[in-house]
C-alpha positions, 0 to 999 in steps of 0.5 A: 951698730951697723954691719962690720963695715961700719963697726969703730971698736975706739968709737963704740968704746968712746960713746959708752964712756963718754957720751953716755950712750946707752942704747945699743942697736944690732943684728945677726946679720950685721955680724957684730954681735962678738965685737959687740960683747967685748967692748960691753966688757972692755967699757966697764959699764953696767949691764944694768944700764945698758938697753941692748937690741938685737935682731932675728934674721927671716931665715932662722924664722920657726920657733926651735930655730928662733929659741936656738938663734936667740941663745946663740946672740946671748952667747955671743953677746955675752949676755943673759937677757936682751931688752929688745928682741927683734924680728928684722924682717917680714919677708920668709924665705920663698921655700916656705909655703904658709909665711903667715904661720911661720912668722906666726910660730917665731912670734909664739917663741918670742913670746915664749922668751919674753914671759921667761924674762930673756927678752924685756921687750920683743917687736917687729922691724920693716913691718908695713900695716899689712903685715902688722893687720895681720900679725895682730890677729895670730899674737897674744902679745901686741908687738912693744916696738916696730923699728923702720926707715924714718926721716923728714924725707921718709915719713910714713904717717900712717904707719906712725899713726897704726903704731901709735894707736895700738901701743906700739913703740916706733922707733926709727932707723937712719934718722939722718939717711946716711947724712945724705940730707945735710945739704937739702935747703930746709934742713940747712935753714932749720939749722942756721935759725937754731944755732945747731947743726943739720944733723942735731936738727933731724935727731930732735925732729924724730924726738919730738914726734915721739919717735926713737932715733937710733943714729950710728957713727963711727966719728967720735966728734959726730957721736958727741954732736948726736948726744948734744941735742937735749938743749935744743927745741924746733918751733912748731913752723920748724916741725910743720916744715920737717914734718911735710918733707915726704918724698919717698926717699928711702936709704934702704931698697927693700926690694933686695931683701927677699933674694938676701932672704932666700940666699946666704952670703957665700951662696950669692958669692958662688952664683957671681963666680959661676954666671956668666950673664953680665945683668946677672952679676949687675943685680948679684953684686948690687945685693952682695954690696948691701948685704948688712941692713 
């Protein structure tokens, strides 16, 4: 699930029950995790059979602060354990002078949490090599999942490859990029030549790469559509065109997220209020707008 903006209560109930939808993905941040907890409820479905993911926000980094913010989700939630526990970014706020020890000591937490069985699973989101380099050297436990931006036009072998080799799960988020490669000619091709669609084509590509795609919609017939892609396989020239795509092209800017880091939600609203620079309010509004990641 994404931030409240993209939150569907009729479609979060329709997926649960009638597409079987199982994995459940959010965040502090996205501010949902109350919505979230009700409709778990209203469902009827197991607890048992759910695998529910939420994320810790860099500014309640520390390890009181993470074993506090975890509770906190739980009660939310409505939940006594997590299956995946992650840490959203790598960024820290900038007051804090040694970010490695402080990314150090919320991992220690989650360990902490993880061999209490609250978490099932703990791991990173956004983590590059550099990060993961140095993450590896201050933890016991190697992160079991690193979440990041993947798709044909996002692919970041390398970082696959790291993950791959160290046992790290990769799982990736907006696997169809906001369905904003739809209409490129190489999807739409793939598509036409397997009978399905170009969203069903960019689900089994991150699937057989061995890559877990979290997609989010609030269409129920777009939900459906998502679930609907066991029966289909990509031939090995289809996969070898998806798979050499790479462009860069990223849906979200991580050049926001250290200003999202360092300021609260109704800090950058009082900063548009009070400045009067006009380049200013540009820069303010453009992160106010993407806030939830």
């Amino acid at each position: 699930m994404s931030h409240k903006g993209g939150y569907s209560h009729s479609a979060f109930i329709y997926a649960l029950k009638e597409c079987d939808y199982r994995l459940i993905d959010t965040a502090v941040r996205y501010n949902n995790e109350d919505e979230i907890g009700l409709v778990v409820k209203e469902s009827g479905v197991p607890r048992e059979e759910l695998f529910l993911t939420t994320k810790l926000w860099p500014a309640q980094y520390g390890y009181e602060s993470t074993i506090i913010d975890f509770q906190k989700s739980c009660k939310r939630l409505g939940v006594d354990y997590i299956d995946l526990y992650l840490m959203h970014w790598p960024d820290c706020p900038n007051a804090c002078k040694d970010k490695r020890q402080l990314r150090a000591d919320t991992w220690r937490a989650m360990e902490t949490l993880y061999k209490q069985g609250l978490c099932r699973a703990i791991g990173v989101s956004n983590f590059l090599i550099h990060h993961l380099d140095e993450f590896l050297q201050d933890c016991t436990i190697v992160p079991h999942v690193n979440q990041v931006e993947y798709h044909p036009y996002h692919n970041p072998k390398e970082l696959v490859a790291y993950c791959r080799d160290r046992g790290i799960q990769f799982e990736g988020y907006s696997p169809l990029a906001k369905r904003t490669l739809l209409d490129k000619a190489p999807i739409q091709e793939i598509a036409k030549r397997n009978n399905c669609t170009e969203a069903q084509v960019l689900l089994r590509w991150s699937i057989q790469n061995d890559v877990v795609a979290i997609p989010k919609s609030t269409s129920e017939k777009r939900l459906k559509e998502n679930a609907q892609v066991f029966g289909i396989e990509l031939s090995k020239a289809d996969m070898n065109i998806l798979d050499n795509l790479h462009t860069g092209y990223r849906i979200v800017d991580a050049s926001l997220i250290q200003d999202k880091v360092n300021l609260s939600y109704e800090q950058l609203r009082l900063l548009l209020q009070r400045d009067d620079s006009c380049k200013q309010k540009k820069k303010m509004h453009k992160i106010v707008e993407s806030f939830q990641i």
